[in-house]
N, CA, C and O atoms as a GROMACS GRO file, in nm:
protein
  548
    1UNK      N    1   6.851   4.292   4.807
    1UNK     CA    2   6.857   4.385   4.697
    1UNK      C    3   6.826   4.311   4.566
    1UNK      O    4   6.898   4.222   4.522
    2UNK      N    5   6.702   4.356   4.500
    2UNK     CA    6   6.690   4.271   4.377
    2UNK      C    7   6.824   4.330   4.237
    2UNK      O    8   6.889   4.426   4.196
    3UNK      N    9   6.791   4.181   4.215
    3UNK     CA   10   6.924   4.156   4.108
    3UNK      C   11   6.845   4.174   3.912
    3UNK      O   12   6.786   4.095   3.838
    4UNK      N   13   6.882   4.300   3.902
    4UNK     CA   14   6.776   4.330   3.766
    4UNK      C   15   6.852   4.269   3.708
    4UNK      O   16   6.794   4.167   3.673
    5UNK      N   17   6.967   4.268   3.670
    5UNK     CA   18   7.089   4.243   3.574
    5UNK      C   19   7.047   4.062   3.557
    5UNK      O   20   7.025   4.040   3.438
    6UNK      N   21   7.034   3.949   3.632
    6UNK     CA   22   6.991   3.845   3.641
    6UNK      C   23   6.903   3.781   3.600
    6UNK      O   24   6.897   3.663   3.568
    7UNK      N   25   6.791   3.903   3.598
    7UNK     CA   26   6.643   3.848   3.583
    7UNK      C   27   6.627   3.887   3.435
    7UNK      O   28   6.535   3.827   3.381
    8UNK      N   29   6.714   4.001   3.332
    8UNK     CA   30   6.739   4.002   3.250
    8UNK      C   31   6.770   3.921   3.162
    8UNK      O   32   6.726   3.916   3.047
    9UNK      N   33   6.855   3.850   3.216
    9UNK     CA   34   6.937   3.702   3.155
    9UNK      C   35   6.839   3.619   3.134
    9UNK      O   36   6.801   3.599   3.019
   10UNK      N   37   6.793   3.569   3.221
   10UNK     CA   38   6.643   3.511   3.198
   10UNK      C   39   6.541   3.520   3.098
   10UNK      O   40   6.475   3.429   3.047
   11UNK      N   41   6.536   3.642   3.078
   11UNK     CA   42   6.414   3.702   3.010
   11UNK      C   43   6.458   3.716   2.883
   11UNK      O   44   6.362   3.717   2.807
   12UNK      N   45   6.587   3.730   2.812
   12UNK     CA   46   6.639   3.746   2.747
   12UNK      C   47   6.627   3.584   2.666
   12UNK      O   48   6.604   3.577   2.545
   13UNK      N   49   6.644   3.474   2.742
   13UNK     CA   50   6.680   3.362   2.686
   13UNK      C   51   6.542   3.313   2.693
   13UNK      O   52   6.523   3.218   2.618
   14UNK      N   53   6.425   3.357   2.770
   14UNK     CA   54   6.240   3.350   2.743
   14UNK      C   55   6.191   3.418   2.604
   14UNK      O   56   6.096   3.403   2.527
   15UNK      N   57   6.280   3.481   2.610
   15UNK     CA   58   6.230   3.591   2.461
   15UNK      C   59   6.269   3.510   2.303
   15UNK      O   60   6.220   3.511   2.190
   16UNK      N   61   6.361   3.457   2.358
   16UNK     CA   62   6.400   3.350   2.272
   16UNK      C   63   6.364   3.266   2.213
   16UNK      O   64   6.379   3.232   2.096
   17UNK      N   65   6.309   3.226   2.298
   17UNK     CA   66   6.219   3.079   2.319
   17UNK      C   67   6.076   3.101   2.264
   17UNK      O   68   5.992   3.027   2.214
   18UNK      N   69   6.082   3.251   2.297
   18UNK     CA   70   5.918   3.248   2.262
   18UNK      C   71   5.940   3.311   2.129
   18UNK      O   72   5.869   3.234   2.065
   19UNK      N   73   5.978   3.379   2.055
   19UNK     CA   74   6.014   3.432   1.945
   19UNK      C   75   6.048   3.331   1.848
   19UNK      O   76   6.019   3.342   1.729
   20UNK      N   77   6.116   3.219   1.905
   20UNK     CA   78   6.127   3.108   1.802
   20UNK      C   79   6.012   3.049   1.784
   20UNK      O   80   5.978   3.016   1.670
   21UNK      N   81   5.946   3.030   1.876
   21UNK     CA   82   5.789   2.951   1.887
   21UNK      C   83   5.707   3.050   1.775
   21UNK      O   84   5.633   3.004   1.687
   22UNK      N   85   5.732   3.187   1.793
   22UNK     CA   86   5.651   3.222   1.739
   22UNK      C   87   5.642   3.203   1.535
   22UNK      O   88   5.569   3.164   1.444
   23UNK      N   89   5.770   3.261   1.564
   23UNK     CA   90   5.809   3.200   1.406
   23UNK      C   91   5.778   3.103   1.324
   23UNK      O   92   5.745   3.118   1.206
   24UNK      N   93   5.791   2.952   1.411
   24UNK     CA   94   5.776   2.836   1.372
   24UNK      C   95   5.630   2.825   1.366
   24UNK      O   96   5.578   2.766   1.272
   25UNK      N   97   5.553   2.885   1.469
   25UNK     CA   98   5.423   2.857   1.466
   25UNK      C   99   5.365   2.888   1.329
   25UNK      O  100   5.285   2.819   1.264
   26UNK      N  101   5.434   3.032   1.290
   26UNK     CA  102   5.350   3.117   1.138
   26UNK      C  103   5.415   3.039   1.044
   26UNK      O  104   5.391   3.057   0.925
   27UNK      N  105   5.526   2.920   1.096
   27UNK     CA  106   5.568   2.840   0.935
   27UNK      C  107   5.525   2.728   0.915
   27UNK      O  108   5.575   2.648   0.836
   28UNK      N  109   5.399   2.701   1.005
   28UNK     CA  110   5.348   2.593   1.013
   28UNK      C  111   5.426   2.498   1.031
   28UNK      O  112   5.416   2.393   0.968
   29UNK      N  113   5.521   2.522   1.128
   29UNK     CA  114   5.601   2.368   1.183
   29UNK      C  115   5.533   2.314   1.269
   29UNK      O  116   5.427   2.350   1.318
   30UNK      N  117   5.619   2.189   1.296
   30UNK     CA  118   5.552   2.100   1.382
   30UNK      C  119   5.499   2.119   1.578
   30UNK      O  120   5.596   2.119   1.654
   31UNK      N  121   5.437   2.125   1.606
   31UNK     CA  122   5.358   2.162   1.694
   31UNK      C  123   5.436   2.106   1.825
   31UNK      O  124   5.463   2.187   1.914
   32UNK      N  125   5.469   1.988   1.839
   32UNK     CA  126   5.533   1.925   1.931
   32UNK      C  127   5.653   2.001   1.993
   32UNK      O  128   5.680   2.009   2.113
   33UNK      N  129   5.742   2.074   1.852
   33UNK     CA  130   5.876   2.186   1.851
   33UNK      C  131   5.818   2.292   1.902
   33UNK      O  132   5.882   2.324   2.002
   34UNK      N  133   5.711   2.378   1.881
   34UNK     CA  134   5.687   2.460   1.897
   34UNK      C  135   5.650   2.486   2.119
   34UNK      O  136   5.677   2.567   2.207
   35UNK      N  137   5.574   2.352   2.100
   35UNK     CA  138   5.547   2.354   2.262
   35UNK      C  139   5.637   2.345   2.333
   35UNK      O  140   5.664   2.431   2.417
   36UNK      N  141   5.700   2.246   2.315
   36UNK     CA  142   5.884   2.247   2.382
   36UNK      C  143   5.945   2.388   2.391
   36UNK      O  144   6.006   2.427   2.490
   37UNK      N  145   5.923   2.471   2.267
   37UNK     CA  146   5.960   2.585   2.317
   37UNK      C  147   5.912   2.696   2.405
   37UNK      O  148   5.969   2.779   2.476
   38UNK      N  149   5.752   2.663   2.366
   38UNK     CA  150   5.682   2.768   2.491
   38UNK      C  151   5.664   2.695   2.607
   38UNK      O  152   5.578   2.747   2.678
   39UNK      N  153   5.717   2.584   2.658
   39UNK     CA  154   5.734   2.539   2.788
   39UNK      C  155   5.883   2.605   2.837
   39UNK      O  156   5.891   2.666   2.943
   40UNK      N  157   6.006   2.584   2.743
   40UNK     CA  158   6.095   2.652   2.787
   40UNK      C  159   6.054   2.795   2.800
   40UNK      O  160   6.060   2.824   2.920
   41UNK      N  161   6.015   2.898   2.729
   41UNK     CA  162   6.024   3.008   2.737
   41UNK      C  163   5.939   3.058   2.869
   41UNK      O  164   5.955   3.162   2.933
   42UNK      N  165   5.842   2.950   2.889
   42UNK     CA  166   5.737   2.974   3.007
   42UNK      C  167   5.835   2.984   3.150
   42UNK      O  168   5.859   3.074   3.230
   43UNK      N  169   5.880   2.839   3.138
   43UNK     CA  170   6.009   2.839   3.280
   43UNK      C  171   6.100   2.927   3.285
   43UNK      O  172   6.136   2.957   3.399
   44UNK      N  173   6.162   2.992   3.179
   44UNK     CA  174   6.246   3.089   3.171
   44UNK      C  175   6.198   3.246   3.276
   44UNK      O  176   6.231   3.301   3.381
   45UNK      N  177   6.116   3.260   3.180
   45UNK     CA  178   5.997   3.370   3.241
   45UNK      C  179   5.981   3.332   3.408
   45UNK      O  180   6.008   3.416   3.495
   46UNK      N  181   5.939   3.210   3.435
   46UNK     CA  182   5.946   3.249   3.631
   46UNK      C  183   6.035   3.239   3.699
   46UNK      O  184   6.046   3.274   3.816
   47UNK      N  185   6.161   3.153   3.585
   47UNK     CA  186   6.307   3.189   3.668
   47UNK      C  187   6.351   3.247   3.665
   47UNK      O  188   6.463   3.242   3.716
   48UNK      N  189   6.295   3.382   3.583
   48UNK     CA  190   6.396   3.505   3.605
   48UNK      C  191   6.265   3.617   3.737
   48UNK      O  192   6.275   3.740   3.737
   49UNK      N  193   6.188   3.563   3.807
   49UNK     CA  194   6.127   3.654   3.858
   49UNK      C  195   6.211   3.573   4.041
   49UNK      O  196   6.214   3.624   4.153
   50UNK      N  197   6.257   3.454   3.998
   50UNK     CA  198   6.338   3.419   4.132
   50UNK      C  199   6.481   3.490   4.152
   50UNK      O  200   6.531   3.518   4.261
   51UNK      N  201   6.528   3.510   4.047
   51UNK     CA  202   6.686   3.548   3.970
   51UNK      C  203   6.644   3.673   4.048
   51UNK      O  204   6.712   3.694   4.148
   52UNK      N  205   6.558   3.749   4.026
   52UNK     CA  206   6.542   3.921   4.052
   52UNK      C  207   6.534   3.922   4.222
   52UNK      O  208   6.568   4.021   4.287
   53UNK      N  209   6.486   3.803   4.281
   53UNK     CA  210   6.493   3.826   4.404
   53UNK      C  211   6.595   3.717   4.468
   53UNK      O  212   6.585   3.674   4.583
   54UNK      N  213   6.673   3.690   4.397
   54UNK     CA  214   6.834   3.599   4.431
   54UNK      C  215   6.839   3.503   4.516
   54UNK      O  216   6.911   3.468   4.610
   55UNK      N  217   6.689   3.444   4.430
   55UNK     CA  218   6.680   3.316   4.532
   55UNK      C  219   6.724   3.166   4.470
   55UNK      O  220   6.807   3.175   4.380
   56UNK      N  221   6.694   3.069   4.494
   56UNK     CA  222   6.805   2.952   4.466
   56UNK      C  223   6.717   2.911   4.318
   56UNK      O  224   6.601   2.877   4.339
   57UNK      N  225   6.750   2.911   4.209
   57UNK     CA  226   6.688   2.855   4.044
   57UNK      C  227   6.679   2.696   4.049
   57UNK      O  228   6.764   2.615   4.013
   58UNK      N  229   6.553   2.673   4.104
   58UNK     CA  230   6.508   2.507   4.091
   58UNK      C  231   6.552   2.463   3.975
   58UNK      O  232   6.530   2.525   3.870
   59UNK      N  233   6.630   2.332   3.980
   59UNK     CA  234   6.665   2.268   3.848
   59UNK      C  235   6.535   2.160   3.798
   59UNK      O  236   6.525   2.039   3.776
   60UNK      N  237   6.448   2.272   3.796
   60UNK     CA  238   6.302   2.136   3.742
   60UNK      C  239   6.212   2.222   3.634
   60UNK      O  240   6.164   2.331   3.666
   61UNK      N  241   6.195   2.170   3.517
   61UNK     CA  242   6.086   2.203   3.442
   61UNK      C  243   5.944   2.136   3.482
   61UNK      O  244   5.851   2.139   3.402
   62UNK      N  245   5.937   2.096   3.567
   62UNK     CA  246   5.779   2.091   3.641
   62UNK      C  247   5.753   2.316   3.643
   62UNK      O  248   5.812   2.412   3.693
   63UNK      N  249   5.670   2.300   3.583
   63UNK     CA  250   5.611   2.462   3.588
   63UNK      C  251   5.552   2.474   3.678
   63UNK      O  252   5.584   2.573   3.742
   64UNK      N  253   5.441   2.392   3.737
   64UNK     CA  254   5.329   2.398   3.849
   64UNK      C  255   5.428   2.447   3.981
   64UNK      O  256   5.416   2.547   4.051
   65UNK      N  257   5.574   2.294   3.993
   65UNK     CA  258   5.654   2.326   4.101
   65UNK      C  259   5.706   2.476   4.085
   65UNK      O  260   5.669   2.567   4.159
   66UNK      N  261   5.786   2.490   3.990
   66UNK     CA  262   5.826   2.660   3.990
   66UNK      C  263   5.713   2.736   4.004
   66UNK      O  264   5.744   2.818   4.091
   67UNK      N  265   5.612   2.756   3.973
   67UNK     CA  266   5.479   2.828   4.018
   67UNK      C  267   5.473   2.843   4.134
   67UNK      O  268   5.489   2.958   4.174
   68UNK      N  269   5.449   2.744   4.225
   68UNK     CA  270   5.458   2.748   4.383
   68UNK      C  271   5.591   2.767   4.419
   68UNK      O  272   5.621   2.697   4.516
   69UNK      N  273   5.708   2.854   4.366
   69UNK     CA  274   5.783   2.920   4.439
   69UNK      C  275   5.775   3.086   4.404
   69UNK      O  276   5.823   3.186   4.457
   70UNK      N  277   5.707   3.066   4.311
   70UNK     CA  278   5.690   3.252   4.237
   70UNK      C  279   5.560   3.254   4.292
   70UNK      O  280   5.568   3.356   4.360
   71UNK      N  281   5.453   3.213   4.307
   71UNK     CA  282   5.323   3.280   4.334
   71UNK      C  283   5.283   3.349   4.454
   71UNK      O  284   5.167   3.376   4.487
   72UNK      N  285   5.404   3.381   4.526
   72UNK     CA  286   5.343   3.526   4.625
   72UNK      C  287   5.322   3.618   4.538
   72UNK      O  288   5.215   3.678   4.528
   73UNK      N  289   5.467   3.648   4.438
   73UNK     CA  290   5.503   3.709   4.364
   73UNK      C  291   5.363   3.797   4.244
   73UNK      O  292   5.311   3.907   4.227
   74UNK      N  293   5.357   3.624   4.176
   74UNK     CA  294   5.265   3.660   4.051
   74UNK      C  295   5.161   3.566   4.060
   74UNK      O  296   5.179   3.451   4.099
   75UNK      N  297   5.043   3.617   4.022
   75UNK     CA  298   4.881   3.540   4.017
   75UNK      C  299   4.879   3.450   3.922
   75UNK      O  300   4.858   3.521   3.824
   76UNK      N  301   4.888   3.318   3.876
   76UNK     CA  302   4.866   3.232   3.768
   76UNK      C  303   4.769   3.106   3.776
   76UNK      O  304   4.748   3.020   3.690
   77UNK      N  305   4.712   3.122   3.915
   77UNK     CA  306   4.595   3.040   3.953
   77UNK      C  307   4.500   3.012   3.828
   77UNK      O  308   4.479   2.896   3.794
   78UNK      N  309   4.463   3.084   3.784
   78UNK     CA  310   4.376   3.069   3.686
   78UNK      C  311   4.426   3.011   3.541
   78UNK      O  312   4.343   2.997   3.452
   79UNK      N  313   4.540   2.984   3.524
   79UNK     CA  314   4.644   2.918   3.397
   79UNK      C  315   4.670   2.809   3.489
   79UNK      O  316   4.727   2.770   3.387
   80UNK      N  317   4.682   2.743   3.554
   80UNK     CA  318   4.765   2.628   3.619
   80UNK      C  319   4.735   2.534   3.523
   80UNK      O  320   4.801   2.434   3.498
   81UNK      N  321   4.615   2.577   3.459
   81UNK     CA  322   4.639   2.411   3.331
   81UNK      C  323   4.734   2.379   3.252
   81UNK      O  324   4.806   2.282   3.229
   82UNK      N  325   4.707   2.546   3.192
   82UNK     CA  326   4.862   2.584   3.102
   82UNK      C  327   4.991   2.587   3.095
   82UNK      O  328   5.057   2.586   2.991
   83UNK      N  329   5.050   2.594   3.258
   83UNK     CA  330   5.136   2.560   3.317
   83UNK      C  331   5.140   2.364   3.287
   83UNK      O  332   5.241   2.338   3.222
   84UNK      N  333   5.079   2.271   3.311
   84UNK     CA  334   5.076   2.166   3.306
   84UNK      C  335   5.054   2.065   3.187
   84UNK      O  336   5.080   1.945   3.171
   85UNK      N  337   4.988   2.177   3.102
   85UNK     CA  338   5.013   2.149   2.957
   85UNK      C  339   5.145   2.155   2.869
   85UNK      O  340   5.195   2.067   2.799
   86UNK      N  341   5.179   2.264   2.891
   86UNK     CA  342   5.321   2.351   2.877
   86UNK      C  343   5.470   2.220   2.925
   86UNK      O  344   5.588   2.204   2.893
   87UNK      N  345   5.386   2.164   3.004
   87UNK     CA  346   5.472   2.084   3.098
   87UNK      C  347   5.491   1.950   3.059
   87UNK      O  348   5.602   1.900   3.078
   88UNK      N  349   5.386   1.875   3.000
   88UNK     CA  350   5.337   1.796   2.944
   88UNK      C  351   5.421   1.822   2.808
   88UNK      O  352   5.489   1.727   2.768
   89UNK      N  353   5.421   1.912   2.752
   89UNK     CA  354   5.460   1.887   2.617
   89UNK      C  355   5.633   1.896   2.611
   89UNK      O  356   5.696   1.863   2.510
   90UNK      N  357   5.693   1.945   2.728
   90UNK     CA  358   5.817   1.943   2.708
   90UNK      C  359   5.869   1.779   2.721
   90UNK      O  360   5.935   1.714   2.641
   91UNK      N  361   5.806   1.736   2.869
   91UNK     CA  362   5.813   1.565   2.876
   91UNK      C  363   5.799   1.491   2.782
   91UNK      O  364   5.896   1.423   2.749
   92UNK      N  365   5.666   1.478   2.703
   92UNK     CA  366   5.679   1.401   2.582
   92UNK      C  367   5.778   1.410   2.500
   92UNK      O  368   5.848   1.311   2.477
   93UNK      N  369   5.801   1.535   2.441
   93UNK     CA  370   5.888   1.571   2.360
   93UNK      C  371   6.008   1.487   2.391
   93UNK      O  372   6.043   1.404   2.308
   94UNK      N  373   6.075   1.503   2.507
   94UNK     CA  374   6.224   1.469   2.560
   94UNK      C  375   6.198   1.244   2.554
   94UNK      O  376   6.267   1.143   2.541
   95UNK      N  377   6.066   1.281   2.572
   95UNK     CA  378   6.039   1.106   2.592
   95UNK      C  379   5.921   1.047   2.571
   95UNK      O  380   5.829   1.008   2.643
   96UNK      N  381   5.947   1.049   2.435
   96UNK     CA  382   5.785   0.992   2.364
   96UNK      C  383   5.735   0.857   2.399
   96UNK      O  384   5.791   0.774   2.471
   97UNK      N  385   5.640   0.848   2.347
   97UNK     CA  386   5.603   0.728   2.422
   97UNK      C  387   5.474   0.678   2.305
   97UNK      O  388   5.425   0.747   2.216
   98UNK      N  389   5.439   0.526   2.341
   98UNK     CA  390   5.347   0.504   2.193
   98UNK      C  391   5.190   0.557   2.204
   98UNK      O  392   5.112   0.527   2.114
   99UNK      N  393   5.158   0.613   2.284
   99UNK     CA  394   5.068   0.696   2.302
   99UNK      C  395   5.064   0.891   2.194
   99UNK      O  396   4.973   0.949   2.135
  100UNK      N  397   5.209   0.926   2.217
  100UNK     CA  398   5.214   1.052   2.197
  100UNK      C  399   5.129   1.111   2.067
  100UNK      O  400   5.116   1.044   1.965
  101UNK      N  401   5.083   1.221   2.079
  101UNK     CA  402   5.026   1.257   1.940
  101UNK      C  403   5.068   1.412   1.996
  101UNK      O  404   5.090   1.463   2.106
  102UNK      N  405   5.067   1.459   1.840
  102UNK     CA  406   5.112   1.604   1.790
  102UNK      C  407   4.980   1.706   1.907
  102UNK      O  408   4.868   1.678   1.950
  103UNK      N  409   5.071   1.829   1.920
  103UNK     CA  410   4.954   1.923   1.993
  103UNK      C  411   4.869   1.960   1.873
  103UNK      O  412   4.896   1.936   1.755
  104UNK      N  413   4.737   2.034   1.930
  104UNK     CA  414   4.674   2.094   1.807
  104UNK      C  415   4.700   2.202   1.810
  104UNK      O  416   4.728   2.259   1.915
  105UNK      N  417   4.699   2.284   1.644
  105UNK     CA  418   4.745   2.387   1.604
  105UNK      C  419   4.647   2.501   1.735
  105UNK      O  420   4.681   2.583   1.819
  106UNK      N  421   4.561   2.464   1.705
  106UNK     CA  422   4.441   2.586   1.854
  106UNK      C  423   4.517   2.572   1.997
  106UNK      O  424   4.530   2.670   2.071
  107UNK      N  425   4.555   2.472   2.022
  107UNK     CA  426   4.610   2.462   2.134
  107UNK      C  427   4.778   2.526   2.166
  107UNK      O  428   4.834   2.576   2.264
  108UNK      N  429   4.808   2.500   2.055
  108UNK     CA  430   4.959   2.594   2.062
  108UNK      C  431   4.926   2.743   2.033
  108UNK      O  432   4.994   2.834   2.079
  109UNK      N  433   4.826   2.762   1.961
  109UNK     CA  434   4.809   2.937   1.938
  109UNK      C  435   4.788   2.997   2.027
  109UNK      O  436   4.839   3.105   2.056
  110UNK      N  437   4.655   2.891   2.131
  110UNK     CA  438   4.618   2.945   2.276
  110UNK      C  439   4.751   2.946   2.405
  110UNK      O  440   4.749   3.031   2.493
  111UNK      N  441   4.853   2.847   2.400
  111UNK     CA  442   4.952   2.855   2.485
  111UNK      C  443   5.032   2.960   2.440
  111UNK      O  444   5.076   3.034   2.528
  112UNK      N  445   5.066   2.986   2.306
  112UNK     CA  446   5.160   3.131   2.248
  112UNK      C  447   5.132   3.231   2.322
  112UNK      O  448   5.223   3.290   2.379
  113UNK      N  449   4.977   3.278   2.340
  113UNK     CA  450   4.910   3.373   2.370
  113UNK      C  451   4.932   3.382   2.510
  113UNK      O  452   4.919   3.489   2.569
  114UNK      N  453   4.962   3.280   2.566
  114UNK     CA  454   4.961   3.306   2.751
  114UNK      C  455   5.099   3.303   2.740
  114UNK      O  456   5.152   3.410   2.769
  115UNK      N  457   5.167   3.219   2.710
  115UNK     CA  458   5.336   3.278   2.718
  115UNK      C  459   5.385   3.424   2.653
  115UNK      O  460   5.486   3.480   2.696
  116UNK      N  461   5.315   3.470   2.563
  116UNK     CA  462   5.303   3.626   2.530
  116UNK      C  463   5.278   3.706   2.650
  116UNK      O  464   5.373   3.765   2.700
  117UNK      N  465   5.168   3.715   2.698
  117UNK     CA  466   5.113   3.757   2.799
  117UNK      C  467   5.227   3.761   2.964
  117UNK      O  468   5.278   3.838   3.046
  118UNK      N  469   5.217   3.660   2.939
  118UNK     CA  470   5.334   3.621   3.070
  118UNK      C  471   5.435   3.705   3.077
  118UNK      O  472   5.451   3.781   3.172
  119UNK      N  473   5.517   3.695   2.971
  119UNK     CA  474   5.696   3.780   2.926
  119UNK      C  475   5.611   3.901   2.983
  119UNK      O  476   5.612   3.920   3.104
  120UNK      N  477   5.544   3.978   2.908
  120UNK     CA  478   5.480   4.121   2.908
  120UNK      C  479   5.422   4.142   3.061
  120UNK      O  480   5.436   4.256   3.105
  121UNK      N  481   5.374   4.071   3.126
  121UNK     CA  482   5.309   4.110   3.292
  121UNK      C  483   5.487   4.051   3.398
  121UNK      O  484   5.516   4.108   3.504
  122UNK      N  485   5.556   3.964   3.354
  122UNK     CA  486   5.710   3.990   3.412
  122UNK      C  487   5.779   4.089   3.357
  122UNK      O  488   5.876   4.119   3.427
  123UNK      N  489   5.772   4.137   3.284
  123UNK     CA  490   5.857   4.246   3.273
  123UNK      C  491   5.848   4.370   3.327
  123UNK      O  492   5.939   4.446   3.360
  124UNK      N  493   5.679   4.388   3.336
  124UNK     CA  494   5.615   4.496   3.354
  124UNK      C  495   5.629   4.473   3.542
  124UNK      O  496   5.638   4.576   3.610
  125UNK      N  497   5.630   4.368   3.595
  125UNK     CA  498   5.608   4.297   3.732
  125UNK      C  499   5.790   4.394   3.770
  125UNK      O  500   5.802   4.478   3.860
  126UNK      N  501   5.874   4.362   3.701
  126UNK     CA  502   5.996   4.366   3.754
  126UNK      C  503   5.994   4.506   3.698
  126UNK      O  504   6.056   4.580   3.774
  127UNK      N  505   5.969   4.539   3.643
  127UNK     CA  506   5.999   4.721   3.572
  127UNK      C  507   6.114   4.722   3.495
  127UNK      O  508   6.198   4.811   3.504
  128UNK      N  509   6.124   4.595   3.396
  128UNK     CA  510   6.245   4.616   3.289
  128UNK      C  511   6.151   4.611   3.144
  128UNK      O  512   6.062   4.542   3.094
  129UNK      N  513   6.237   4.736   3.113
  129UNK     CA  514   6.208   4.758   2.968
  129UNK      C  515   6.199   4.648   2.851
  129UNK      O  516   6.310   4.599   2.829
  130UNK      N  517   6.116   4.606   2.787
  130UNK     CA  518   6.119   4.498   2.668
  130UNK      C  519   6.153   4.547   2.580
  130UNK      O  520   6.069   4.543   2.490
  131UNK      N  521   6.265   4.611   2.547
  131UNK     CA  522   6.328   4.694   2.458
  131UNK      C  523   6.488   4.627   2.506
  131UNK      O  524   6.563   4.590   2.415
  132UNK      N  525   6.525   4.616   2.626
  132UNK     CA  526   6.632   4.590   2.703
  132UNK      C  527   6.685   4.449   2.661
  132UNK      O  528   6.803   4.414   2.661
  133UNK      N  529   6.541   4.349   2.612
  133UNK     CA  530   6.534   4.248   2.556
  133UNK      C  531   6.536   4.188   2.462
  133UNK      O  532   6.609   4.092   2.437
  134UNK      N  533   6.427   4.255   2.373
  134UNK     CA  534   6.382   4.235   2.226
  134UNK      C  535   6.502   4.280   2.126
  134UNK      O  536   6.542   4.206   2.037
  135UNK      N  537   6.540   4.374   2.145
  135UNK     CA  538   6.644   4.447   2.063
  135UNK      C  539   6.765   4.390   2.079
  135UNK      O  540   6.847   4.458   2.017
  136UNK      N  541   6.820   4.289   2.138
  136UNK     CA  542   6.918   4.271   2.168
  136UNK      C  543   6.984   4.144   2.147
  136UNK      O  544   6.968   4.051   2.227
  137UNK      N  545   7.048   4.134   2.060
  137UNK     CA  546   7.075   3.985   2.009
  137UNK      C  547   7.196   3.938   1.979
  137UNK      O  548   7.209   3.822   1.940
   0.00000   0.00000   0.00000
């Protein structure tokens, strides 16, 4: 029996994530903050499409790995970069290194846009209202 109430929770704390990203993005903050957040909000988003079918919530921000437990589910073959980018920027972030450099502003606008996209085709995937979400704080 899927668990809506669960996958809510999820989506709720993706909306978050991405809503802050979005903010920061239009205040011209720093890019590095901003990806960290649309990597969280990204993982959020496919752990609540496991949550809905009450299966065990991998403790890994590898996205690709959570991907290959949602993709019967949902099609993202064609983003797997984004997924790994997304992925990439949470790692650095947590553990820089003397290599690291800032994302580019194009490159975070273009990841906004697929973590936008994403929330909106899970929600629509599970049949919960983004009203259930957005509004609710």
């Amino acid at each position: 029996m899927p668990n809506k109430t669960s996958a809510i929770e999820w989506l709720r704390l993706s909306y978050h994530d991405l809503s802050s990203a979005k903010i920061l993005y239009d205040a011209k903050h720093y890019t590095d903050t901003i990806g960290s957040l649309l990597q969280q909000s990204i993982e959020k988003c496919m752990k609540s499409l496991l949550a809905y079918e009450n299966k065990k919530i991998l403790k890994s921000h590898d996205l690709v790995e959570i991907y290959s437990q949602v993709s019967k589910v949902i099609n993202l073959n064609d983003d797997l970069e984004w997924l790994e980018i997304a992925t990439n920027y949470y790692t650095e972030d947590r553990y820089p290194n003397p290599n690291y450099e800032l994302p580019t502003r194009d490159e975070i606008h273009e990841l906004l846009q697929f973590a936008e996209q994403l929330f909106v085709k899970v929600c629509k995937l599970l049949d919960i209202d983004m009203k259930d979400i957005v509004n609710v704080r």
